[in-house]
C-alpha positions as CSV (number, residue, x, y, z in Angstrom):
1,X,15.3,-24.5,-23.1
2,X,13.8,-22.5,-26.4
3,X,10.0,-21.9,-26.5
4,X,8.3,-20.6,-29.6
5,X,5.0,-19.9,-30.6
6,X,2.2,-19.7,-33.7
7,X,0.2,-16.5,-33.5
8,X,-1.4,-17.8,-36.5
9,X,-3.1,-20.1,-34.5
10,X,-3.0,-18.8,-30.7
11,X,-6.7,-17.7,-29.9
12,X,-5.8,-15.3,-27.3
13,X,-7.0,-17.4,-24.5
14,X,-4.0,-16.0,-21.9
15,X,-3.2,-19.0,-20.5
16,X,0.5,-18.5,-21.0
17,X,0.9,-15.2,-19.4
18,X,-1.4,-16.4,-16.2
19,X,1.1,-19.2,-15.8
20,X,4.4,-17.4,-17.1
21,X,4.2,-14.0,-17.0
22,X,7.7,-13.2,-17.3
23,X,8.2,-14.8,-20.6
24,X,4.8,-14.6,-22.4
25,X,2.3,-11.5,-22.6
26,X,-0.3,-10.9,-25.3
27,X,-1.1,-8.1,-27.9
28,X,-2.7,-5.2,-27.5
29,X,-4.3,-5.3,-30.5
30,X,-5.7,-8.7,-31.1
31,X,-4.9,-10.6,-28.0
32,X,-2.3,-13.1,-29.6
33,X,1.1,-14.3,-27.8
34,X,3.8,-12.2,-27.7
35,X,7.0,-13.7,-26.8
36,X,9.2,-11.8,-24.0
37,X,11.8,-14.5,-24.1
38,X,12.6,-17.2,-26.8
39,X,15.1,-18.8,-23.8
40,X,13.7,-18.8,-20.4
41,X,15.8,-19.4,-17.5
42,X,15.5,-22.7,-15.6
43,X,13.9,-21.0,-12.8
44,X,11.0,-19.9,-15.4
45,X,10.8,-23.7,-16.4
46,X,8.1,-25.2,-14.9
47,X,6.1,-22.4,-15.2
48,X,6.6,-22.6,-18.9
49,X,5.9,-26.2,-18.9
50,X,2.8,-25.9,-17.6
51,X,2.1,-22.8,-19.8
52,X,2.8,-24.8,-22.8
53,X,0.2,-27.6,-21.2
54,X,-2.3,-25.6,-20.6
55,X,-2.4,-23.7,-24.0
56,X,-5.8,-24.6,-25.3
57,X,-4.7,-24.1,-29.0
58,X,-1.3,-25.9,-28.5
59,X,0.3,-23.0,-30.1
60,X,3.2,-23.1,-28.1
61,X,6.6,-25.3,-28.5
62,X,9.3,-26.4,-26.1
63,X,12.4,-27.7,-26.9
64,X,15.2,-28.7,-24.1
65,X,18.9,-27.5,-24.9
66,X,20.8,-31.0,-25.1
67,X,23.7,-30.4,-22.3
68,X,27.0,-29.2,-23.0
């Protein structure tokens, strides 16, 4: 799984880090998404789906690894 993000375009509403703290947080200076992880685990996977649902801005982007 590979998440990504537009800051150009994220508002700063938080969603992500109140549903996925461990992989999103957000600047200090403006608010924006900061990525902590580009590859979260597949124990942080439904959190980030839901984070990537609930981003009002739909600044955020999930791809799934095709299997090996």
């Amino acid at each position: 799984m590979r998440v990504t993000a537009d800051r150009d375009r994220c508002l700063g509403a938080g969603q992500c880090v109140l549903h996925a703290p461990d992989v999103f947080d957000q600047s200090d200076e403006d608010g924006t998404v900061v990525l902590l992880t580009g590859t979260p685990s597949e124990a942080q996977g439904e959190s980030v789906r839901t984070a990537v649902r609930m981003c009002p801005n739909a600044v955020l982007t999930l791809t799934d690894d095709p299997p090996s």
